[in-house]
C-alpha positions as CSV (number, residue, x, y, z in Angstrom):
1,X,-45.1,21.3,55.4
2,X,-42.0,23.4,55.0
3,X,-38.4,22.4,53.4
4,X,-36.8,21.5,56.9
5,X,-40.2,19.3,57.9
6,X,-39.8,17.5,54.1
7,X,-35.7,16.9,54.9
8,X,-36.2,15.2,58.4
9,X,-38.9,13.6,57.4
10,X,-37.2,12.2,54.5
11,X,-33.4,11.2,56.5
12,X,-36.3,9.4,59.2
13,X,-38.1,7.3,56.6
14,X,-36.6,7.3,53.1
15,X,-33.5,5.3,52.0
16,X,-30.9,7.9,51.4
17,X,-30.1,6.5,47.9
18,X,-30.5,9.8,46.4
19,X,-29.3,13.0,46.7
20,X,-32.1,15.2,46.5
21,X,-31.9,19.0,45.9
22,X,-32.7,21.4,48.8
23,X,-35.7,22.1,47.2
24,X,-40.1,21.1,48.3
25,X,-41.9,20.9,45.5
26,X,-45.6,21.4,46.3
27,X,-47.3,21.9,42.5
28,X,-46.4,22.6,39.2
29,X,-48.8,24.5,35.9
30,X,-47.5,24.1,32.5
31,X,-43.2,24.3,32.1
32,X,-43.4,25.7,35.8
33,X,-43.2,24.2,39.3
34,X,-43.4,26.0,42.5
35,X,-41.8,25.2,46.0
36,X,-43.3,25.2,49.4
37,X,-42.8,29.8,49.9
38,X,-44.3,30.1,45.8
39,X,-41.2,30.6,44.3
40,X,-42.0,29.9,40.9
41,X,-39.2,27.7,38.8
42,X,-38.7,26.6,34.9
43,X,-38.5,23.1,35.0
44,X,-35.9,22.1,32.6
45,X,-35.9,18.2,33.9
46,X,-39.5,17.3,32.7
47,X,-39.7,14.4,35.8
48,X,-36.6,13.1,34.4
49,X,-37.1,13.9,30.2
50,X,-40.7,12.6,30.7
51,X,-43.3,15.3,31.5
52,X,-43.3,16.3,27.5
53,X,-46.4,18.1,28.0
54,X,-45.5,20.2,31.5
55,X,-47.6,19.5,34.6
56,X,-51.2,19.7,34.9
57,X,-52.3,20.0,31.7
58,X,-56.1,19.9,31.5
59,X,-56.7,17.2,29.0
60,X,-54.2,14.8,30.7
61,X,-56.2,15.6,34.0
62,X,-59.2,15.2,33.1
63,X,-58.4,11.7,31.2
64,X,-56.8,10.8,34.9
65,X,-60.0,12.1,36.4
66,X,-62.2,10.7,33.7
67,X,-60.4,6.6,34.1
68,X,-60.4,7.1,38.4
69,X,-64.5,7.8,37.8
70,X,-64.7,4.7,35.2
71,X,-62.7,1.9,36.3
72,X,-59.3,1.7,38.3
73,X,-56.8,-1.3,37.3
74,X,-58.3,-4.3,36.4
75,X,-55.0,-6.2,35.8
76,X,-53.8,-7.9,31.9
77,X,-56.6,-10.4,32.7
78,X,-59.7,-8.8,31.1
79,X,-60.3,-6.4,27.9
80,X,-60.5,-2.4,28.3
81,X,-61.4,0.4,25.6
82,X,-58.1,2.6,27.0
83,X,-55.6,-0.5,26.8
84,X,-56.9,-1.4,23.3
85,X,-57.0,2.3,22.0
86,X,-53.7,2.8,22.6
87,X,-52.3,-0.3,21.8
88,X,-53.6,0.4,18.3
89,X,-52.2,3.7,18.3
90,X,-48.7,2.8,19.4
91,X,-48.8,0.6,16.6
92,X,-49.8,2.9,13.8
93,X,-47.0,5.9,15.5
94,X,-44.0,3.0,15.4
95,X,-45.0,1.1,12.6
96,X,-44.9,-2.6,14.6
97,X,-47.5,-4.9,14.5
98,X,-47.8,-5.5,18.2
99,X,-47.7,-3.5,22.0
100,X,-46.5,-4.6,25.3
101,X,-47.3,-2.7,28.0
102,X,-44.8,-2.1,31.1
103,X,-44.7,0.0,33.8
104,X,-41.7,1.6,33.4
105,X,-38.8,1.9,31.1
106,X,-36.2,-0.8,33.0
107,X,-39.5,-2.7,32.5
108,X,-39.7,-1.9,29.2
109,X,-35.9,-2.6,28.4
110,X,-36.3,-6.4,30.8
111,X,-38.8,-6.9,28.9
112,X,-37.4,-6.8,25.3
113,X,-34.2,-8.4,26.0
114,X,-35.9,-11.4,27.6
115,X,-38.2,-11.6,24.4
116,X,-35.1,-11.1,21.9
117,X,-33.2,-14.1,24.0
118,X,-36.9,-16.5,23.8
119,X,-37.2,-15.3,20.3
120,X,-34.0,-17.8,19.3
121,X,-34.5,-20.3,22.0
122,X,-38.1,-20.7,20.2
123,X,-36.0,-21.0,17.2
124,X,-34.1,-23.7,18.5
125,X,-31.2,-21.3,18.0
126,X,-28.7,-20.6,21.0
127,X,-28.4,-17.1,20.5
128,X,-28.5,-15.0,24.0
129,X,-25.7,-12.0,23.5
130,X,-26.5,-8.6,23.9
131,X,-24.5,-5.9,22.6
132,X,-25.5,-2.7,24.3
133,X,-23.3,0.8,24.3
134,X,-20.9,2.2,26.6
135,X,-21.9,5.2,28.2
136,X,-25.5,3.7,28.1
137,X,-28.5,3.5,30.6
138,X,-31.3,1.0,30.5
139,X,-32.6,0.9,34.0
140,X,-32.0,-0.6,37.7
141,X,-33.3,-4.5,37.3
142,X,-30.3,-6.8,37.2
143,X,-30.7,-7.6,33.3
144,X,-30.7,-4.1,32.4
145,X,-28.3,-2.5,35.2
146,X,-25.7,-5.0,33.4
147,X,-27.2,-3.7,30.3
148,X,-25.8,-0.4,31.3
149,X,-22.6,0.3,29.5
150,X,-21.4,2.3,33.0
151,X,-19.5,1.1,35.6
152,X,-20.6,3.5,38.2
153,X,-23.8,2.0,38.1
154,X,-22.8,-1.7,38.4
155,X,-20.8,-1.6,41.6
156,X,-21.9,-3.9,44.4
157,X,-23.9,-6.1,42.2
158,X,-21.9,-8.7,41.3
159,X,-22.4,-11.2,39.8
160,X,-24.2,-9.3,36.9
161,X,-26.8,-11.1,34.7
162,X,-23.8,-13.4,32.1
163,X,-24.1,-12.2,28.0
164,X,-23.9,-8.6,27.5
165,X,-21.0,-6.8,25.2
166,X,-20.4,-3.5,24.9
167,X,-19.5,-1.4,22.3
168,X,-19.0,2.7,21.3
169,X,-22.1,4.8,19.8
170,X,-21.2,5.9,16.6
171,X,-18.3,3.7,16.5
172,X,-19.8,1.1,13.7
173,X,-17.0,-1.1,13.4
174,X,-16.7,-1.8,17.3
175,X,-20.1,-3.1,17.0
176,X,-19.6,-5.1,14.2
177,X,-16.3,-6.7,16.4
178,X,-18.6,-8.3,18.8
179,X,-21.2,-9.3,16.3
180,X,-21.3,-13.2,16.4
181,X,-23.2,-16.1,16.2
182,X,-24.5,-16.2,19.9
183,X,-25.7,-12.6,19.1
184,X,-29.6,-12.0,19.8
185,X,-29.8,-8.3,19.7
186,X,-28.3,-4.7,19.8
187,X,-29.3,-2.4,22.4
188,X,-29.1,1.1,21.7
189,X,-30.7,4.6,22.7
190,X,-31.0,6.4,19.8
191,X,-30.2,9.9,21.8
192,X,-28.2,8.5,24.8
193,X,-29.8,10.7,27.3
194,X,-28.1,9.9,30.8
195,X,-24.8,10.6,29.9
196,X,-25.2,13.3,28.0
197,X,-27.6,14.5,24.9
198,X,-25.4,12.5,22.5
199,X,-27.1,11.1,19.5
200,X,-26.5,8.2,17.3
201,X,-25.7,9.1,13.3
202,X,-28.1,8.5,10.5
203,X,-24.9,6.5,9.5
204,X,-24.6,4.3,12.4
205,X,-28.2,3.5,12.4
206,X,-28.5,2.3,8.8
207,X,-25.4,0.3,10.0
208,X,-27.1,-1.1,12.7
209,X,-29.8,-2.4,10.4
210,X,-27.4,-3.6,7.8
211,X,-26.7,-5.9,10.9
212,X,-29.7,-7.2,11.5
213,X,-30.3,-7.8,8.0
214,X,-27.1,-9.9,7.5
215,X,-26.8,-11.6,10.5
216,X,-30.5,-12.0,11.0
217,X,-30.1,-10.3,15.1
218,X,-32.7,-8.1,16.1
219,X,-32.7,-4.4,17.1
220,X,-34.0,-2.8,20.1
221,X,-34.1,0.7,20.6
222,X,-34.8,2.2,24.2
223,X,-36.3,5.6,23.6
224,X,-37.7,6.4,27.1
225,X,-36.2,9.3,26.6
226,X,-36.1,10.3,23.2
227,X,-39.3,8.6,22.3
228,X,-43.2,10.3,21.8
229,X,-42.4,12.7,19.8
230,X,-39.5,14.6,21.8
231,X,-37.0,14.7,18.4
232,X,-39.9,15.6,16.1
233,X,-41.0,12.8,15.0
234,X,-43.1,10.0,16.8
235,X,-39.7,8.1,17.5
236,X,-36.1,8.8,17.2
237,X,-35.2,5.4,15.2
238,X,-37.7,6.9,12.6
């Protein structure tokens, strides 16, 4: 298949909801990926700030290759080695006691803000707010497209999901302005990665926590693209 076969192919049976570079990518080795004549490119978008360790690197194949000759997916219902495995390991990188697995990050981010708003309704407490960031983005479900702190994003899908506030990275005090006692959680990337590489201060996250502390909220930091190591350390809150 050649470029032009990949572009009608893809205005007959795609959605056109993105839109895509000129550009058939047939396989990619290490930082490199190579189009459809063998023209040989330096990735610099990692699959979206997610391929930390380049394409096909032997010991992530052969682990794919090694599960698909083991067992395929088995669903939440039962007990596997893998799931277990990393599970502990995710908790001994972050320092949490527990792991939910998701299968993506607006998963992920659904996922946690539903779980901060039970946390208090468990509690008996009716605490549901969400304060999120401008210039933020959480993902494409309805809970965390009005998580978003963009616009852009949000048109067309009104009525958004009620309860969300937003405030300025790096701003502390704009944070603390919509801090109150309906508050479950603040939302924030601690690199804001789709708008820009624009990370929060060692200053505004000790804030933050000073936050939770008095007010007795709860944190959640989406790091689906800073996370795993890709600021140094196993996790950019750290």
């Amino acid at each position: 298949m050649n470029f032009n076969d990949a572009r009608i192919l893809d205005q007959r049976f795609v959605f056109q909801t993105y839109k895509r570079l000129p550009l058939l990518l047939t396989r990619g080795r290490g930082v490199y990926v190579y189009d459809d004549s063998g023209k040989r490119y330096l990735d610099m978008l990692g699959g979206l700030a997610v391929n930390s360790l380049g394409h096909a690197h032997p010991r992530i194949v052969k682990a794919i290759a090694d599960q698909a000759h083991t067992l395929s997916h088995v669903s939440n219902l039962y007990y596997t080695e893998p799931m277990l495995h990393t599970a502990r390991s995710l908790c001994e990188f972050s320092g949490m006691g527990k792991a939910f697995f998701c299968n993506s990050g607006a998963e992920a981010n659904e996922g946690a803000i539903k779980l901060a708003r039970k946390y208090f309704s468990l509690k008996g407490e009716k605490r549901h707010e969400i304060v999120t960031m401008k210039m933020s983005f959480h993902g494409r479900t309805m809970a965390t497209l009005t998580a978003t702190g963009q616009p852009f994003y949000q048109q067309h899908y009104d009525p958004l999901v009620p309860g969300f506030k937003y405030a300025v990275l790096n701003d502390f005090e704009s944070v603390e302005k919509l801090v109150s006692a309906k508050t479950a959680a603040i939302m924030v990337e601690p690199v804001q990665g789709e708008s820009g590489i624009y990370p929060a201060t060692r200053q505004f996250m000790k804030g933050l926590a000073s936050l939770r502390r008095r007010h007795g909220l709860l944190l959640i930091f989406d790091e689906v693209q800073c996370g795993l190591g890709r600021t140094g350390k196993w996790f950019a809150f750290q």
